[in-house]
C-alpha positions in Angstrom: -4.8 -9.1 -12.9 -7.0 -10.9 -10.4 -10.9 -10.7 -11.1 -13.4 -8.7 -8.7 -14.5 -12.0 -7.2 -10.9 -13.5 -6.6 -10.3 -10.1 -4.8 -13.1 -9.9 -2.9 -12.4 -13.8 -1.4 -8.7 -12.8 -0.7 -9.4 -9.7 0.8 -12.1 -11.1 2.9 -10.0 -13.7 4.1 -7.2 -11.3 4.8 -9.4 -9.5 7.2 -9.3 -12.0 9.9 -6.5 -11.5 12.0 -5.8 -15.7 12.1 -5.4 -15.7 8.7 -2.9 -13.1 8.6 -0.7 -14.8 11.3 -1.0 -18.3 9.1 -0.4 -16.5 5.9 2.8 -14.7 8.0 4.0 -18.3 9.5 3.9 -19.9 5.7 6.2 -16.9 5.0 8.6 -18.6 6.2 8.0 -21.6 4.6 5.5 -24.7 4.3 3.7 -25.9 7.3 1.4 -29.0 8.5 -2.3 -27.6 9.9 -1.0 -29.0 13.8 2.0 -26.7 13.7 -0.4 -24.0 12.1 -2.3 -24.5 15.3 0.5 -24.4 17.8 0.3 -20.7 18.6 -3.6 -20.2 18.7 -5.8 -20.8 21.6 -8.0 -22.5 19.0 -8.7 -26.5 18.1 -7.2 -27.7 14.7 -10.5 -28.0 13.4 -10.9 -24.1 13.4 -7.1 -23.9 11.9 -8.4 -26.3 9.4 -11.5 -23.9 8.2 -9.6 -21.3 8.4 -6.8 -22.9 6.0 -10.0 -23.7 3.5 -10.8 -19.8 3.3 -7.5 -19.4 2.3 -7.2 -21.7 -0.1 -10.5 -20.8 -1.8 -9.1 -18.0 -1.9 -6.0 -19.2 -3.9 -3.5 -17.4 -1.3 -2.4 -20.9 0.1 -2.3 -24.8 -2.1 -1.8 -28.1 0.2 0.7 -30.8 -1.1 1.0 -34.4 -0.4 4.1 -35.3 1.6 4.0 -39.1 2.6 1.8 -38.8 5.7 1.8 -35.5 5.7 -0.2 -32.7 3.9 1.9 -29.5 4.0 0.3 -25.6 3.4 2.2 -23.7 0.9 1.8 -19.9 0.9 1.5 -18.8 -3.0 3.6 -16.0 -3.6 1.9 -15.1 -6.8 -1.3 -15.0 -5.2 -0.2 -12.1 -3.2 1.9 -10.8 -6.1 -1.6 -9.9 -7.7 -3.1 -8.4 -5.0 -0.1 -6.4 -4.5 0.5 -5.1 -7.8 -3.8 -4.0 -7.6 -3.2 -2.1 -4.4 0.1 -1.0 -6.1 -2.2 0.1 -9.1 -4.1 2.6 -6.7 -1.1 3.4 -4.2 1.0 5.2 -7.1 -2.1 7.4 -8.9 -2.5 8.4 -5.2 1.2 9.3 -4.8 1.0 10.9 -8.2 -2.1 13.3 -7.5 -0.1 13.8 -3.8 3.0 15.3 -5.5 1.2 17.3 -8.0 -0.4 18.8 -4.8 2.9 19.4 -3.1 4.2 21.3 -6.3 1.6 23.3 -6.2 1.5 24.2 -2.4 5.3 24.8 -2.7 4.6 27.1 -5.5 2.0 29.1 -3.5 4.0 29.5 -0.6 7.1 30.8 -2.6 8.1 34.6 -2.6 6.9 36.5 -5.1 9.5 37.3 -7.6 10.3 41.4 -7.5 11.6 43.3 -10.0 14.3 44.8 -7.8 18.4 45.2 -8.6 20.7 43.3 -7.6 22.4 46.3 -6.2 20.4 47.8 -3.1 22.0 51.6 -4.1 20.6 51.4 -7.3 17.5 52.8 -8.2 15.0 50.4 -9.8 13.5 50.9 -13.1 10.2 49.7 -12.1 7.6 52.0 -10.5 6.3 50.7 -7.2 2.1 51.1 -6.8 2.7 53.6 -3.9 5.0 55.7 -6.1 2.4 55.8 -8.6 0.0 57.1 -6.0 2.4 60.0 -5.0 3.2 61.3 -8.2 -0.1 62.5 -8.8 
């Protein structure tokens, strides 16, 4: 499980919105920081800072290709973030059902004491018949 401080950098870097779309395009597989930038109305420079965020915090490594140097997106980096927000996701699911049971409870019939057979007189006294007896 990822420590507080390792969550706090990848969540942080999650938040901005070109970070997600470079995390998304290294999805699909490794990329150089000029095709990172293609898509963004921004110089590589920024692409390049924003790549260091990521890779402080640990959601993406660079490799050495001849000339180039390639961003990889780590999969278990996410994995652990994942499986924390997975962590909280199903105890919230959990306490969710237990409330649907007991809403579905509530809002069942109440069980009567009646027969089966509607020309059969029931054994049971009914409140009101108490009341007239008297």
């Amino acid at each position: 499980m990822p420590d507080d401080e390792r969550l706090d950098r990848a969540f942080l870097a999650l938040a901005d919105p070109v970070r997600r779309a470079i995390i998304a395009r290294l999805s699909r597989g490794p990329a150089t920081v000029g095709e990172l930038a293609e898509p963004f109305d921004i110089t590589v420079q920024a692409v390049s800072r924003h790549i260091r965020v990521l890779e402080a915090a640990g959601l993406v490594t660079r490799s050495r290709d001849a000339q180039r140097r390639p961003v990889h997106l780590d999969p278990a980096a996410l994995e652990e973030l994942t499986a924390w927000i997975d962590r909280y996701r199903l105890a919230a699911e959990q306490r969710f059902r237990a409330l649907d049971a007991v809403l579905a409870r509530q809002q069942e019939p109440a069980v009567r004491d009646e027969p089966a057979d509607p020309h059969t007189k029931s054994t049971t006294t009914h409140p009101s018949e108490k009341e007239h007896d008297r």
